[in-house]
Gaussian input, Z-matrix of N, CA and C with variables (Angstrom, degrees):
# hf/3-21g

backbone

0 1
 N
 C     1     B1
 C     2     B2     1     A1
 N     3     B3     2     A2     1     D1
 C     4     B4     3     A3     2     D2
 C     5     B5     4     A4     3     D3
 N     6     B6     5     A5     4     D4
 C     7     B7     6     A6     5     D5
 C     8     B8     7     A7     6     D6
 N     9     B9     8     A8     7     D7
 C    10    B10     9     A9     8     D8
 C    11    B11    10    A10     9     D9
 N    12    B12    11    A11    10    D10
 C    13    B13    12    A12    11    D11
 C    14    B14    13    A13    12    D12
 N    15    B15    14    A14    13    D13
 C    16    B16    15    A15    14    D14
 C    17    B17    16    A16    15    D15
 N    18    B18    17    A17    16    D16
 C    19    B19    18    A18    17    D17
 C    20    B20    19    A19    18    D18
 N    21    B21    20    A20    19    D19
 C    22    B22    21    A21    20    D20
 C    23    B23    22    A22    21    D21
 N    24    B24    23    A23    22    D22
 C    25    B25    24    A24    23    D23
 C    26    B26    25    A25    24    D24
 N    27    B27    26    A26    25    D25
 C    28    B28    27    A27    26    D26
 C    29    B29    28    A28    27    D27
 N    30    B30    29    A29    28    D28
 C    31    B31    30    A30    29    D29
 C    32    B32    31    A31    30    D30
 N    33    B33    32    A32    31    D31
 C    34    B34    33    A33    32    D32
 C    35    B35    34    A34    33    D33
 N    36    B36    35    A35    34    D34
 C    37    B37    36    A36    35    D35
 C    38    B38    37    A37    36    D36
 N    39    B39    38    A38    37    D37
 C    40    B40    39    A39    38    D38
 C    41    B41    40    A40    39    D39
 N    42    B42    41    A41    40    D40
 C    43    B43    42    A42    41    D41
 C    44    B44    43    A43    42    D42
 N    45    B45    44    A44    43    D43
 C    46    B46    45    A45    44    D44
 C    47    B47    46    A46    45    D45
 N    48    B48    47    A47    46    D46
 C    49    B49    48    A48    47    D47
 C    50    B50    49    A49    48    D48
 N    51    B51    50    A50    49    D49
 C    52    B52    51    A51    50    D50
 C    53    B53    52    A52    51    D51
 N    54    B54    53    A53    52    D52
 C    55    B55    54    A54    53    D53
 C    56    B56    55    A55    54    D54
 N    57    B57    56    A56    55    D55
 C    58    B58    57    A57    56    D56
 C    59    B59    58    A58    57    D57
 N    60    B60    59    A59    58    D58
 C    61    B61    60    A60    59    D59
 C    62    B62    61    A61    60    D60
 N    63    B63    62    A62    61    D61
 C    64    B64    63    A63    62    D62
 C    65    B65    64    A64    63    D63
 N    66    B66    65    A65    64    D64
 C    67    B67    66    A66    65    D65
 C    68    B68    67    A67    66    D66
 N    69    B69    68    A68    67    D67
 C    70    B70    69    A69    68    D68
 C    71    B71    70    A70    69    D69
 N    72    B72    71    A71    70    D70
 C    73    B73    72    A72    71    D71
 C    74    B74    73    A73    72    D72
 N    75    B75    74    A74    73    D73
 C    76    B76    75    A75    74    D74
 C    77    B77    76    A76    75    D75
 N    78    B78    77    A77    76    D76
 C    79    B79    78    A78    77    D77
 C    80    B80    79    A79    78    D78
 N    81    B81    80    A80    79    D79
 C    82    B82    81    A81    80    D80
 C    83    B83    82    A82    81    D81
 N    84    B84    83    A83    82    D82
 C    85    B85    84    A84    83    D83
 C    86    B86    85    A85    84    D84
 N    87    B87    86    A86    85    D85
 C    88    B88    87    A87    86    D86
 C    89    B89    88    A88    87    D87
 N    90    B90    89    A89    88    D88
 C    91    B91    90    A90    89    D89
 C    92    B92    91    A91    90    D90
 N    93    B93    92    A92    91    D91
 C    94    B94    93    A93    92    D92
 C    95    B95    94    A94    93    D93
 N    96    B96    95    A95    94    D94
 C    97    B97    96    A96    95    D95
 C    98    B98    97    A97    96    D96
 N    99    B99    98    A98    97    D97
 C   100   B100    99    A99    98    D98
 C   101   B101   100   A100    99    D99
 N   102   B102   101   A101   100   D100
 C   103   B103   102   A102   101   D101
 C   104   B104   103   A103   102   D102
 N   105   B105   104   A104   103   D103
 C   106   B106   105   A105   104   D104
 C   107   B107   106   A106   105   D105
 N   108   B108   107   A107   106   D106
 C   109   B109   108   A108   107   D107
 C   110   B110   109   A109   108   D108
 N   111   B111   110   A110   109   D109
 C   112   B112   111   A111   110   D110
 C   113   B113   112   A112   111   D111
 N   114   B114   113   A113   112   D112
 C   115   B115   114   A114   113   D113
 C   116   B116   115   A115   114   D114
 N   117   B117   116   A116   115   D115
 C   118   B118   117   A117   116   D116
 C   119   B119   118   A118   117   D117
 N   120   B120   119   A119   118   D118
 C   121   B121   120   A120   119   D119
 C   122   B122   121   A121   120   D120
 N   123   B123   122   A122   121   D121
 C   124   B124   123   A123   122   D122
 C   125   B125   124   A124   123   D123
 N   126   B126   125   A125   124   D124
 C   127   B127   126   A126   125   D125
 C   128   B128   127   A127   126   D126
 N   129   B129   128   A128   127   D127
 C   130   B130   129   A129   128   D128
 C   131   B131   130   A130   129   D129
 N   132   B132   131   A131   130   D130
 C   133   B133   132   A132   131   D131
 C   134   B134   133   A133   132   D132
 N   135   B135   134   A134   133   D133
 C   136   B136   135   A135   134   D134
 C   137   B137   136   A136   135   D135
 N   138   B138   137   A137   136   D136
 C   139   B139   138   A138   137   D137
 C   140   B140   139   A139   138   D138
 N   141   B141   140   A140   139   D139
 C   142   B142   141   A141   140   D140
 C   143   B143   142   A142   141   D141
 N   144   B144   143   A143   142   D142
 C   145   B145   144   A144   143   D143
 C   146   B146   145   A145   144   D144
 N   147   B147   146   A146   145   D145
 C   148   B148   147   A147   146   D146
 C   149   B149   148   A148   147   D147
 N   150   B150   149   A149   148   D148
 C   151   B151   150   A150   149   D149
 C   152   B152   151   A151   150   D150
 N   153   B153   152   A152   151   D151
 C   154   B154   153   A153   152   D152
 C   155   B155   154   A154   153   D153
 N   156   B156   155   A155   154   D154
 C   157   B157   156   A156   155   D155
 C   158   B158   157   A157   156   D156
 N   159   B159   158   A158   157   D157
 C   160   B160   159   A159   158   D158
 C   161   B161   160   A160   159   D159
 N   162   B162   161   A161   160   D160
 C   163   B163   162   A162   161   D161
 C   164   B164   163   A163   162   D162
 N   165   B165   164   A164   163   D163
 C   166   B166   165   A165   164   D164
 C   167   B167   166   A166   165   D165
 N   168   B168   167   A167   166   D166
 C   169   B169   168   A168   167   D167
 C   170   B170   169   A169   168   D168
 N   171   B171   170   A170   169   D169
 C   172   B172   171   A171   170   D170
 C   173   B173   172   A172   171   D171
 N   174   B174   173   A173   172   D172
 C   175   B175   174   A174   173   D173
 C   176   B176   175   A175   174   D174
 N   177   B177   176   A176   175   D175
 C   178   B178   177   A177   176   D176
 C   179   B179   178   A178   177   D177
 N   180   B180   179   A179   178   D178
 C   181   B181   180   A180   179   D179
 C   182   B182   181   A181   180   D180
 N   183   B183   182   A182   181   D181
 C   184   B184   183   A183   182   D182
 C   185   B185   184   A184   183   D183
 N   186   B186   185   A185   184   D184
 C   187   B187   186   A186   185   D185
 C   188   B188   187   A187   186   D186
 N   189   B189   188   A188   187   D187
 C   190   B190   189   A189   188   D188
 C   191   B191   190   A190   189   D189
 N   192   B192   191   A191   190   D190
 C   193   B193   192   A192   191   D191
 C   194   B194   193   A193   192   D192
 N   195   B195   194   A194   193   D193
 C   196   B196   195   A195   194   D194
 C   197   B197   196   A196   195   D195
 N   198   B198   197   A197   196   D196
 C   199   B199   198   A198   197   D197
 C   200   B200   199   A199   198   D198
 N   201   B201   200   A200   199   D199
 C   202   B202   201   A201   200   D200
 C   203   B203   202   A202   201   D201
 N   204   B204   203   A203   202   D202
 C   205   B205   204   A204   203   D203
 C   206   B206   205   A205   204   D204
 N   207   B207   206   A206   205   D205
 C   208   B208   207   A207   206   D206
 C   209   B209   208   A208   207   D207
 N   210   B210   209   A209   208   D208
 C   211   B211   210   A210   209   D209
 C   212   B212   211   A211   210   D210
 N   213   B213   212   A212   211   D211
 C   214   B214   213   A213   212   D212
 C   215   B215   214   A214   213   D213
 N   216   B216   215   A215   214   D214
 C   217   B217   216   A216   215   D215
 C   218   B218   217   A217   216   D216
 N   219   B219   218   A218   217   D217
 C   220   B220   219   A219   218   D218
 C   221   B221   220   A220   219   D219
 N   222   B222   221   A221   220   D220
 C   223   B223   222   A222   221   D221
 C   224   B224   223   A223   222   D222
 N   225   B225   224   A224   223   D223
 C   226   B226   225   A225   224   D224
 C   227   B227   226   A226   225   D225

   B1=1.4467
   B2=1.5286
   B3=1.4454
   B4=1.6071
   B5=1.6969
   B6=1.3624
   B7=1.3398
   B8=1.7628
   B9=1.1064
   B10=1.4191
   B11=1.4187
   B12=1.1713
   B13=1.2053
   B14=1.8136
   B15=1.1058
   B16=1.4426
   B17=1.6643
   B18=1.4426
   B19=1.4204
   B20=1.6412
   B21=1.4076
   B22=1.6436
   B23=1.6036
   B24=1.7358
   B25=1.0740
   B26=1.8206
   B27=1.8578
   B28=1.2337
   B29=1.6078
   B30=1.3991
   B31=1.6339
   B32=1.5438
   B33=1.3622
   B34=1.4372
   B35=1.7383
   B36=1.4476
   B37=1.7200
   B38=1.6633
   B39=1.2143
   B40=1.8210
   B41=1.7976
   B42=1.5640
   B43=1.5000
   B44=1.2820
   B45=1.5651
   B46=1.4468
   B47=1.2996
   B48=1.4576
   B49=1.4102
   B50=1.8654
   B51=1.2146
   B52=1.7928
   B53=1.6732
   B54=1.7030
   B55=1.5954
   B56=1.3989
   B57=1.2996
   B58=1.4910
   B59=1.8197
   B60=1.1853
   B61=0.8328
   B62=1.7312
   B63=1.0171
   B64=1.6103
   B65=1.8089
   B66=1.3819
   B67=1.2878
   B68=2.1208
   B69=1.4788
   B70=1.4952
   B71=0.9607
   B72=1.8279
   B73=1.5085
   B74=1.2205
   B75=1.3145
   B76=1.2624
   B77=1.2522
   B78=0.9156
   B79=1.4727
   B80=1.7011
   B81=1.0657
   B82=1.3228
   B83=1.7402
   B84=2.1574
   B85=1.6276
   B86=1.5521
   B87=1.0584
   B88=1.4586
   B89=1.6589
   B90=1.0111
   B91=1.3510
   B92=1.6926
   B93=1.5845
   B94=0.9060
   B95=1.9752
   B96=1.2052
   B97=1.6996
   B98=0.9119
   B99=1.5512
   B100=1.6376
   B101=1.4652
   B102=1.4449
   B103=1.6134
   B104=1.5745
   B105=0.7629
   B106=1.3125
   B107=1.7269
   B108=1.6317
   B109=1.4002
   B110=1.5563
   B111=1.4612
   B112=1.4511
   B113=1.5290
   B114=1.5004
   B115=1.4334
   B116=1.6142
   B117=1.8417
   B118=1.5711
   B119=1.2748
   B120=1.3199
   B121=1.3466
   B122=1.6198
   B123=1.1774
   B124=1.2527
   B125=2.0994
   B126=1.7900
   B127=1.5453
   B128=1.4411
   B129=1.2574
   B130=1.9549
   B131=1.2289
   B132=1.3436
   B133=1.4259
   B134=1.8270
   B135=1.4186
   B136=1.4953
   B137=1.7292
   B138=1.1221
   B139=1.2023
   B140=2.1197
   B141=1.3074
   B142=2.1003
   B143=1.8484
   B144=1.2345
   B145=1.8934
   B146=0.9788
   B147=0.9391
   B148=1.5907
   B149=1.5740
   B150=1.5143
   B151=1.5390
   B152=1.1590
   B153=1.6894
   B154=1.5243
   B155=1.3568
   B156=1.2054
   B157=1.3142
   B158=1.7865
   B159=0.8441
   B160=1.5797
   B161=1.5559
   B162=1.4162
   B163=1.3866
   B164=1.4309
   B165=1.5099
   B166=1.5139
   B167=1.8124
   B168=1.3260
   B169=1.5932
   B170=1.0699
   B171=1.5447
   B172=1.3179
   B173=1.3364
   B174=1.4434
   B175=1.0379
   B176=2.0665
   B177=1.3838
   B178=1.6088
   B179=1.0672
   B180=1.2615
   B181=1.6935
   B182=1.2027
   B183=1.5358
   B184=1.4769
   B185=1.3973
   B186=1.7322
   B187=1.8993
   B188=1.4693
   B189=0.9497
   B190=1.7263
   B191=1.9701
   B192=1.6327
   B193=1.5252
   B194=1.1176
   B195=1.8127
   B196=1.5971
   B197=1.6707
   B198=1.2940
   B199=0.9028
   B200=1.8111
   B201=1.1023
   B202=1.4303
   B203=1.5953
   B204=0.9750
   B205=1.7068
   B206=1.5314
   B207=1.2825
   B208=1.2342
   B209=1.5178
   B210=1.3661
   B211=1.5593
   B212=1.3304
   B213=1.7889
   B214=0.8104
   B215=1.6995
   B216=1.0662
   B217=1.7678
   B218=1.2640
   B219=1.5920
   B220=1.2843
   B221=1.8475
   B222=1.5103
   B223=1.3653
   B224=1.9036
   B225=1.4656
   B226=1.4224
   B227=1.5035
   A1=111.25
   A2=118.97
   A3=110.02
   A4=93.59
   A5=134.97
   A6=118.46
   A7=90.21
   A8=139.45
   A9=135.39
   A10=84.17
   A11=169.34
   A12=169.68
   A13=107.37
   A14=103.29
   A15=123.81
   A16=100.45
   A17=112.85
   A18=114.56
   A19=118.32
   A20=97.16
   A21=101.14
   A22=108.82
   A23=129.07
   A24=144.00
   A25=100.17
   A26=99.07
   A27=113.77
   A28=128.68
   A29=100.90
   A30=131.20
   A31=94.69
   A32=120.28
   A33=141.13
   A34=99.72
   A35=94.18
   A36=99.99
   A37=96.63
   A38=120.34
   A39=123.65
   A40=80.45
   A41=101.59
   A42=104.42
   A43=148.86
   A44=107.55
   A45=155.22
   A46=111.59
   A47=116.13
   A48=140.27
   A49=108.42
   A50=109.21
   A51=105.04
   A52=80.62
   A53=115.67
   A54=100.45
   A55=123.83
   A56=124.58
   A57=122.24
   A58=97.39
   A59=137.91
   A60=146.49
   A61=117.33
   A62=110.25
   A63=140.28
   A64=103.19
   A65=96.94
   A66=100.45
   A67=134.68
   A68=81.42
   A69=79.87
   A70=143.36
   A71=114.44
   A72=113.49
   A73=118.58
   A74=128.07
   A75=115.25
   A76=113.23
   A77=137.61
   A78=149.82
   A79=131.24
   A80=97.93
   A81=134.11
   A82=106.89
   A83=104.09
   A84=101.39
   A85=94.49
   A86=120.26
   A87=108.62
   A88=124.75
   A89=112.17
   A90=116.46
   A91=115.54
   A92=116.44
   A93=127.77
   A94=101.56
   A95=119.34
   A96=120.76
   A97=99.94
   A98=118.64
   A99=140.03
   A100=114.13
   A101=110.59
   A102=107.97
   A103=97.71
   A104=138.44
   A105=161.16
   A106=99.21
   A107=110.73
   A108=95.49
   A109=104.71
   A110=114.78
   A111=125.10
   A112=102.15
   A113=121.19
   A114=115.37
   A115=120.71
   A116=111.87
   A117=109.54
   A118=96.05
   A119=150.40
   A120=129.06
   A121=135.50
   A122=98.34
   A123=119.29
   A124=106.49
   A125=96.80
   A126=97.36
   A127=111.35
   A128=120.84
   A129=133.72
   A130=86.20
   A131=149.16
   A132=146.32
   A133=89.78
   A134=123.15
   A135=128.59
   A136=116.12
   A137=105.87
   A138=104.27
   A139=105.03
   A140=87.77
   A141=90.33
   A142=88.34
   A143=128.01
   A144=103.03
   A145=111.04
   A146=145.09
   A147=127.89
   A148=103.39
   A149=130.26
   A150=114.70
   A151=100.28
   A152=117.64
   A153=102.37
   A154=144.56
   A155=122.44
   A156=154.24
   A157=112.46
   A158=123.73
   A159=122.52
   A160=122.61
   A161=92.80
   A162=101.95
   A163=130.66
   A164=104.68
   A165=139.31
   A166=92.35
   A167=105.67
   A168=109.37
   A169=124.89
   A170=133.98
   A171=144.84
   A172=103.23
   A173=116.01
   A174=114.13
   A175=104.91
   A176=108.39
   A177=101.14
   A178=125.84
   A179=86.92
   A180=131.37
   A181=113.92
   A182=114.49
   A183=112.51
   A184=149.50
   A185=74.99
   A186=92.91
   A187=104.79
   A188=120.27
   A189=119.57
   A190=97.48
   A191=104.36
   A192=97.82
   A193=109.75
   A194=131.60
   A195=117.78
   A196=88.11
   A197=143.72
   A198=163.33
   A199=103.65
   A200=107.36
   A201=127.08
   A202=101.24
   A203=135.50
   A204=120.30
   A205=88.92
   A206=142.34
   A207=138.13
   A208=134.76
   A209=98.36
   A210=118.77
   A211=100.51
   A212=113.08
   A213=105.96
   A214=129.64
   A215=111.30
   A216=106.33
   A217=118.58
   A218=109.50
   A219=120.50
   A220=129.10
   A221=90.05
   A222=116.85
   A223=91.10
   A224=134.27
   A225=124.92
   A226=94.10
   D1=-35.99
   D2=-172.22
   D3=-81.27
   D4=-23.31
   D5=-164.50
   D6=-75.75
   D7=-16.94
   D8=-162.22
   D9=-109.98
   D10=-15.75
   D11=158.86
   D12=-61.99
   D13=-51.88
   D14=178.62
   D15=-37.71
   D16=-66.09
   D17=-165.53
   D18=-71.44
   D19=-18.83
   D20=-174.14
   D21=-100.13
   D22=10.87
   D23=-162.98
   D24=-69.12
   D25=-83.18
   D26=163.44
   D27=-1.12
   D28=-84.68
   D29=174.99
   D30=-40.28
   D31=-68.75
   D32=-167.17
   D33=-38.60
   D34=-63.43
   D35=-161.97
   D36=-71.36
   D37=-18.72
   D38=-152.85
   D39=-74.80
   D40=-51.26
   D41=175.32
   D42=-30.22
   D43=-60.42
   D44=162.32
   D45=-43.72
   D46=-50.92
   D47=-176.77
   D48=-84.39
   D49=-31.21
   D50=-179.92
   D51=-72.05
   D52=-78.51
   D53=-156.27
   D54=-57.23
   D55=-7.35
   D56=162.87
   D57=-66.61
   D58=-66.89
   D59=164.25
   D60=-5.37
   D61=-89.17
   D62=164.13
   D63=-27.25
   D64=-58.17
   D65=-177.99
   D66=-73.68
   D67=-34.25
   D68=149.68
   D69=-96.56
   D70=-6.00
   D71=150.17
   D72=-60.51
   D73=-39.63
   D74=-174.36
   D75=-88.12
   D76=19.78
   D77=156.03
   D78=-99.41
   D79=-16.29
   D80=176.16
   D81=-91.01
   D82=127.12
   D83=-168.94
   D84=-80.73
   D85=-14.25
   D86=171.59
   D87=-94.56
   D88=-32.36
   D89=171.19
   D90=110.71
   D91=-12.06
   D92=-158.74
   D93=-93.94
   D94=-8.32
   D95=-159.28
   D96=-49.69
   D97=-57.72
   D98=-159.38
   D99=-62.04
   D100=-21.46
   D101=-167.99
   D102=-85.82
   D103=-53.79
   D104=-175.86
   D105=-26.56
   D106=-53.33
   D107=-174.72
   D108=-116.08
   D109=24.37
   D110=161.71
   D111=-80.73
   D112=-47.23
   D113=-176.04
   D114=-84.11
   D115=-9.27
   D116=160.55
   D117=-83.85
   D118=-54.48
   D119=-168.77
   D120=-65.22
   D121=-27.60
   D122=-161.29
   D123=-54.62
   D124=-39.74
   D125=157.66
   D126=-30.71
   D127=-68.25
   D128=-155.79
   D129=-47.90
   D130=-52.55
   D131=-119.04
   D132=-101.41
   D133=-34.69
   D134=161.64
   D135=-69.63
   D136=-42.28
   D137=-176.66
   D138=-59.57
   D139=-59.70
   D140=-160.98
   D141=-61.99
   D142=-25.21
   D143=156.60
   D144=-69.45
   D145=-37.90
   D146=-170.95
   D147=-79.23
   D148=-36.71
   D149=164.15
   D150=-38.26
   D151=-77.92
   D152=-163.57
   D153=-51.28
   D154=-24.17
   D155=171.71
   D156=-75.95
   D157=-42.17
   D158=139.38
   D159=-34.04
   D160=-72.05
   D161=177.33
   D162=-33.67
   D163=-58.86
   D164=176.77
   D165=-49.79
   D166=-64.68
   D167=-178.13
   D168=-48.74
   D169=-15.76
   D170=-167.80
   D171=-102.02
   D172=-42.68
   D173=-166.76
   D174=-80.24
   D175=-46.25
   D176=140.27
   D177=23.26
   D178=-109.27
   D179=178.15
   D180=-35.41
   D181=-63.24
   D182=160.89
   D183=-40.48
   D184=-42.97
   D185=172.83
   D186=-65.06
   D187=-42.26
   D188=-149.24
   D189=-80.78
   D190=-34.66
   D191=178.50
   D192=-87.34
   D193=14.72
   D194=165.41
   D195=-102.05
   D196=-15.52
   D197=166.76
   D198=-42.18
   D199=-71.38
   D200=179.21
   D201=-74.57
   D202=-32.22
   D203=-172.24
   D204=-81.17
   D205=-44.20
   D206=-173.79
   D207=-70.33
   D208=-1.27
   D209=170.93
   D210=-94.19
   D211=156.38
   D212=159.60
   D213=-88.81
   D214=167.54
   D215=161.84
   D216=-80.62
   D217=110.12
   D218=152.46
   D219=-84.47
   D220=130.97
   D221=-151.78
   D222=-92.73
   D223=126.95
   D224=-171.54
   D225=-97.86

């Protein structure tokens, strides 16, 4: 469940973070409240892809070198 959680995290928070967004602009007499912690957060929303995408890469990596120990060596 968390590896399927993993991929829908991102999107989730990118989400979470527009309608917080949205909502304190429009609540806001200037309009400006909401931007303020759309552009500090908005990093997090790069960061938890790149967790996942790491992740994915490691696991890769792994595959491909049990991948390679399980072949044989061909000799030319």
């Amino acid at each position: 469940m968390k590896e399927k959680l993993a991929n829908w995290l991102p999107p989730i928070f990118c989400a979470i973070l527009s309608v917080i967004t949205v909502d304190a602009s429009a609540s806001s007499p200037s309009g400006t409240a909401g931007i303020t912690a759309f552009v500090c957060f908005i990093p997090m929303c790069f960061f938890f892809a790149a967790l996942n995408t790491t992740r994915l890469e490691r696991e890769i990596r792994t595959l491909r070198d049990q991948i390679a120990k399980l072949q044989p060596e061909s000799t030319p």
